[in-house]
Every structure is written in structure tokens, then in C-alpha cells.
C-alpha positions as CSV (number, residue, x, y, z in Angstrom):
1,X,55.2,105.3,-142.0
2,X,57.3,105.2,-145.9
3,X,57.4,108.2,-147.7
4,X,55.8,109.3,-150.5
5,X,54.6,106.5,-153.0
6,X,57.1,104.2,-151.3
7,X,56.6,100.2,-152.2
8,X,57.5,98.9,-148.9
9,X,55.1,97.5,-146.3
10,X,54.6,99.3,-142.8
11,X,51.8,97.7,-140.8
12,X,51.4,99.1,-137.1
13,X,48.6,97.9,-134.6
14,X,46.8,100.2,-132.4
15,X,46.6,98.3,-128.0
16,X,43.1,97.4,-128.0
17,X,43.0,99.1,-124.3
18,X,43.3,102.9,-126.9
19,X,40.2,104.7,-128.6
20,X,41.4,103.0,-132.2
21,X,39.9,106.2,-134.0
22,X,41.1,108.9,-132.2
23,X,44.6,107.1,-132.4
24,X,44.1,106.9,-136.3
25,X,42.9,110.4,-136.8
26,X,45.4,112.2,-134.4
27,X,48.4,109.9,-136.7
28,X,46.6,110.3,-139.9
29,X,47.5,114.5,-139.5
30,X,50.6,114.2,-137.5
31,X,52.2,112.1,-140.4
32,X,50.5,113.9,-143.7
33,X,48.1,117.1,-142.2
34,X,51.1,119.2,-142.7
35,X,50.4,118.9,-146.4
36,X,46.6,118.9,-146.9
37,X,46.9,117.7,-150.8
38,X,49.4,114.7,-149.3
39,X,46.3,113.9,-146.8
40,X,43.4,114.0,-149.5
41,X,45.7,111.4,-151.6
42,X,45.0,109.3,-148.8
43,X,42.7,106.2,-148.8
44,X,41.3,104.7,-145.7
45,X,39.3,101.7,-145.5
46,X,37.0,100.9,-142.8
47,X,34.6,97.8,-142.3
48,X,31.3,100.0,-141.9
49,X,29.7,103.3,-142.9
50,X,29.6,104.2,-139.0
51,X,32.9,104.0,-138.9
52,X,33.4,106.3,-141.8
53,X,31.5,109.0,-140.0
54,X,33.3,108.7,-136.6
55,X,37.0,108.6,-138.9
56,X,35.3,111.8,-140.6
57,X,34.1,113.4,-137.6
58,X,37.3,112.6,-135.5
59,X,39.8,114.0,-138.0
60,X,37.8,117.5,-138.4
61,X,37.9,117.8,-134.5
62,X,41.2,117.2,-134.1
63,X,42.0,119.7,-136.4
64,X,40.5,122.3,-134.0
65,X,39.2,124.8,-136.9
66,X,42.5,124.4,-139.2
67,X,41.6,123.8,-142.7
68,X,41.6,120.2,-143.6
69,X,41.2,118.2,-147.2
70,X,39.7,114.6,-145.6
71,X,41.5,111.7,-146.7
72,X,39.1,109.3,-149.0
73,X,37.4,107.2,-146.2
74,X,35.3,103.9,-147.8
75,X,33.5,101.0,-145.7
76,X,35.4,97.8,-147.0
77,X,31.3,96.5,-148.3
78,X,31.2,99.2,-150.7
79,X,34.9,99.4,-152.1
80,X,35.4,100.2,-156.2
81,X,37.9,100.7,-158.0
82,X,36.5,103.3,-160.0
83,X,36.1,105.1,-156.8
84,X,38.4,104.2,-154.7
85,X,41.1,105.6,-157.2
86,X,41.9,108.9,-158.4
87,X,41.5,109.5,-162.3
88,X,45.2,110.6,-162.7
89,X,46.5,107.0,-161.2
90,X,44.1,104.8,-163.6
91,X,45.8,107.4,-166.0
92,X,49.4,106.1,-165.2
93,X,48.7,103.0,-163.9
94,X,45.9,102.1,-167.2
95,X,47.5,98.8,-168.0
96,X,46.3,97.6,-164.6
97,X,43.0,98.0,-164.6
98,X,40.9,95.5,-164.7
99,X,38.1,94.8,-167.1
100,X,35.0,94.0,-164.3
101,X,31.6,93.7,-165.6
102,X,29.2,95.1,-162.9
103,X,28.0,93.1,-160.7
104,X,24.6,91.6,-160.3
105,X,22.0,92.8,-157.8
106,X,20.7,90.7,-155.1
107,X,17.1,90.7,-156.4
108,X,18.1,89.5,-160.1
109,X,20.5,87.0,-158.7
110,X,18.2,85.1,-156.5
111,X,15.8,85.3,-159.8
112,X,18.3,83.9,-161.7
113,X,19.5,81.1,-159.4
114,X,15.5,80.0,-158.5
115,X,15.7,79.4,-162.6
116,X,18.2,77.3,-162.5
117,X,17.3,75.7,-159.6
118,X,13.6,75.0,-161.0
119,X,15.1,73.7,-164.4
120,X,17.7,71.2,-162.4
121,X,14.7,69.8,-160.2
122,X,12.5,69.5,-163.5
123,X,15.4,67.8,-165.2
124,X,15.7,65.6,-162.0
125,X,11.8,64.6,-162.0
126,X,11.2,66.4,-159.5
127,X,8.9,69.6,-158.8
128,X,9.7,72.6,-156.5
129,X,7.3,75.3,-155.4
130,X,8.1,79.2,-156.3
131,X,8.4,79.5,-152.5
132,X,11.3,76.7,-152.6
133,X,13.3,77.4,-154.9
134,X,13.5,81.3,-153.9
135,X,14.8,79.6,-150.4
136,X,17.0,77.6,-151.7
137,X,18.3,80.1,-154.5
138,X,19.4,82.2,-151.2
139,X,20.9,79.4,-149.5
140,X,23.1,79.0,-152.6
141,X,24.1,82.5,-153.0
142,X,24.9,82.5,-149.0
143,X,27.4,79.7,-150.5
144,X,28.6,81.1,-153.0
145,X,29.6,84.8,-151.2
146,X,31.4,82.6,-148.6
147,X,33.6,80.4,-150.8
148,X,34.4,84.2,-152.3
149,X,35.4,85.6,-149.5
150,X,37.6,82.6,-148.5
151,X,38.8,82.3,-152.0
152,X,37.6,78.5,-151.9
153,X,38.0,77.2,-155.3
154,X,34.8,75.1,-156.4
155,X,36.5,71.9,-157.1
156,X,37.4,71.5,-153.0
157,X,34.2,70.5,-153.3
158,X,34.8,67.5,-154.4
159,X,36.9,65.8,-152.0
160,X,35.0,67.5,-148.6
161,X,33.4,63.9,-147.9
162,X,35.2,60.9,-148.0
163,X,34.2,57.5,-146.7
164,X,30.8,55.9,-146.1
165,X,29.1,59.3,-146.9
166,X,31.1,59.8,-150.1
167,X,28.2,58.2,-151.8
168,X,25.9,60.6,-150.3
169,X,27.6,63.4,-150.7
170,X,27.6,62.6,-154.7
171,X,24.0,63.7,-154.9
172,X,24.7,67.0,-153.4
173,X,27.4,67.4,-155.8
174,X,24.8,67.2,-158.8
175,X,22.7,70.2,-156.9
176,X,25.8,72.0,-156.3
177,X,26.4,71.9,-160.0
178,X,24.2,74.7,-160.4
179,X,26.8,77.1,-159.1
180,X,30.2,75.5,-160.3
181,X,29.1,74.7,-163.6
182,X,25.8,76.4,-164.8
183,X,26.0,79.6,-162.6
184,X,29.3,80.9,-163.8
185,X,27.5,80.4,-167.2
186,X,24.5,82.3,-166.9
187,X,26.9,85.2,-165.4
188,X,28.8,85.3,-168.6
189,X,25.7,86.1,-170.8
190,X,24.6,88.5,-168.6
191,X,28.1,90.3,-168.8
192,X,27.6,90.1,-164.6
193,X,30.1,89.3,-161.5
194,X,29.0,88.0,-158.1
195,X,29.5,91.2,-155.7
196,X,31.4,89.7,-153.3
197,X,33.7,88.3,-156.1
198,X,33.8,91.3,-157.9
199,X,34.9,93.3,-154.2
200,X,37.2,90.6,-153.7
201,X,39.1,91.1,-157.3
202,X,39.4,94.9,-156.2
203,X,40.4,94.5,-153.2
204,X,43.2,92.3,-154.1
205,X,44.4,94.6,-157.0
206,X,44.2,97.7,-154.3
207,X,48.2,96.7,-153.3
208,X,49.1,96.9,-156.7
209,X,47.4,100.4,-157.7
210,X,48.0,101.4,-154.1
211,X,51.8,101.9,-154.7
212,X,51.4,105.1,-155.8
213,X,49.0,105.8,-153.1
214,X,48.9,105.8,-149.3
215,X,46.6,103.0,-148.0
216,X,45.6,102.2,-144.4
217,X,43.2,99.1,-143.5
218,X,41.3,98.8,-140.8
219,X,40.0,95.9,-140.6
């Protein structure tokens, strides 16, 4: 494991046939328990909230009764900058933060999509119940978190379809416009992100920041 605030990248792999937490925890205060401030600097992501109780629970057993500061433990879902990073390293580290709006809740999202989707179908001639368009407004945001977390640009869309069902596909395209062209609009007024865009900007600015702090994935 690098020392202090070191830039360079150590990734190490835990046999699937070991107890992956236990392994963590009993590494986690072998390499920085001996210095409980160095310990509480560090951040550990995990993918679920479950696992951020058994990495809690673990590490204070494992201590047997010493006096322990917990490293910062956050499922991956629920990862922020704000709190995934101490105050003194925005402090030093200010020029790097980003400017996120916060991002929209589920409920006002599907509202907002259902809109959109009602207005296209009007546009269109066509009618759509309430009923419909909520469906179809979750479908779309199912989409839309996907292409997120795959970092799937919107114009791939594009060229998906070639051939005979090229023509085909061209009507979908018009539909899709709602969330390449008229959804990243509506987000804008609202000063809003997508969530799973918004996690996805932190997560990739975490390397960055995370120089000056220890960071351990599990993912």
C-alpha cells in the first residue's frame, strides 16, 4: 500500500475462496490502525449499505476493545462529494470542485418526463393516457441511467440500426428525442442533474481529489 498522500496506483485483489471483509478490516488496521487519525482519513466504498455495516462491525471487532476512529465507509449508490470529502481538502483542493446542481428526485423526474412525453404524442397527433405516459416516462429514465452508467454518448444512437430496419428505427429516433434533445433542456431550467449522472461525475472526479486521500473500492 503507498504512503501517505502518495499519487501512485496499488490495486490488490482479495481470493474469492477468503471472507473479503474480514480480509479488508484486519488490512485496513494493520496498514493505518497504528495511527487512528491516518485511519479516519480513510474513505472506503462499498456497493451496499449492508456492506457498510458488516465493514463497520468487522473493523470494531477486530480491534478487540482498542480505541478505534472508523475510516469513512459509503455504499457506492449514495456517494457525494460534499460528503465523501473532508472540508480541509475541498479547502486545498477548491479549484477542483465541481459546480453540480442537485439532482432531481425520482418522483419529479418521471413527472417531468410524462410532460414531455404527452406534449411529443400531442405534437405527433396522437393521444396517450396518464397511465401511459407515466410507463413510458419510467421506461425512458431506465434508459437514460443505463447509457449514464455506461457513459454511452446519445448520438450512438444514431447509428445502432443499419440496414432494412434503418428506416424503422428512424421513428424511434423522433421518440428518443425527448431525452437527447428536449430532456437535457428541461434539466437546465430546473438547475437539475440526472442522479446517476450526477454520481457518475463524482465518482470519476474521486481519483483526482483522492490524491490527497486514501481510497479503497470495493466493487
Amino acid at each position: 500500500m503507498p504512503g501517505p498522500f502518495s499519487d501512485r496506483l496499488n490495486i490488490q485483489n482479495v481470493p474469492s475462496v477468503q471472507p473479503f471483509v474480514e480480509v479488508l478490516a484486519a488490512h485496513l488496521l494493520q496498514t493505518y490502525g497504528e495511527a487512528p487519525d491516518v485511519l479516519a482519513r480513510v474513505l472506503v466504498l462499498v456497493p451496499t449499505r449492508r456492506a457498510v455495516v458488516s465493514l463497520r462491525d468487522t473493523l470494531l471487532r477486530c480491534s478487540k476493545g482498542k480505541p478505534l476512529l472508523l475510516p469513512r465507509i459509503q455504499p457506492l449508490g449514495d456517494i457525494d462529494v460534499e460528503l465523501a470529502m473532508p472540508e480541509v481538502l475541498w479547502a486545498e483542493q477548491s479549484h477542483l470542485r465541481p459546480e453540480l446542481p442537485p439532482a432531481i428526485s425520482p418522483r419529479q423526474r418521471v413527472f417531468e418526463l410524462a410532460r414531455l412525453i404527452e406534449a411529443f404524442q400531442n405534437a405527433n397527433g396522437q393521444s396517450v393516457s396518464a397511465d401511459q405516459s407515466v410507463r413510458m416516462a419510467l421506461a425512458l429514465g431506465d434508459l437514460i441511467d443505463d447509457m449514464a452508467r455506461e457513459e454511452v454518448p446519445y448520438e450512438r444512437l444514431e447509428r445502432l440500426v443499419e440496414g432494412d430496419l434503418a428506416s424503422h428505427w428512424q421513428k424511434t429516433l423522433a421518440f428518443l428525442r425527448i431525452i437527447t434533445e428536449h430532456w437535457p433542456m428541461r434539466l437546465q431550467e430546473m438547475n437539475r442533474i440526472d442522479a446517476v449522472e450526477r454520481r457518475s461525475r463524482v465518482l470519476r472526479l474521486l481519483p483526482i481529489i483522492g490524491k490527497r486521500c486514501r481510497l479503497i473500492f470495493q466493487l
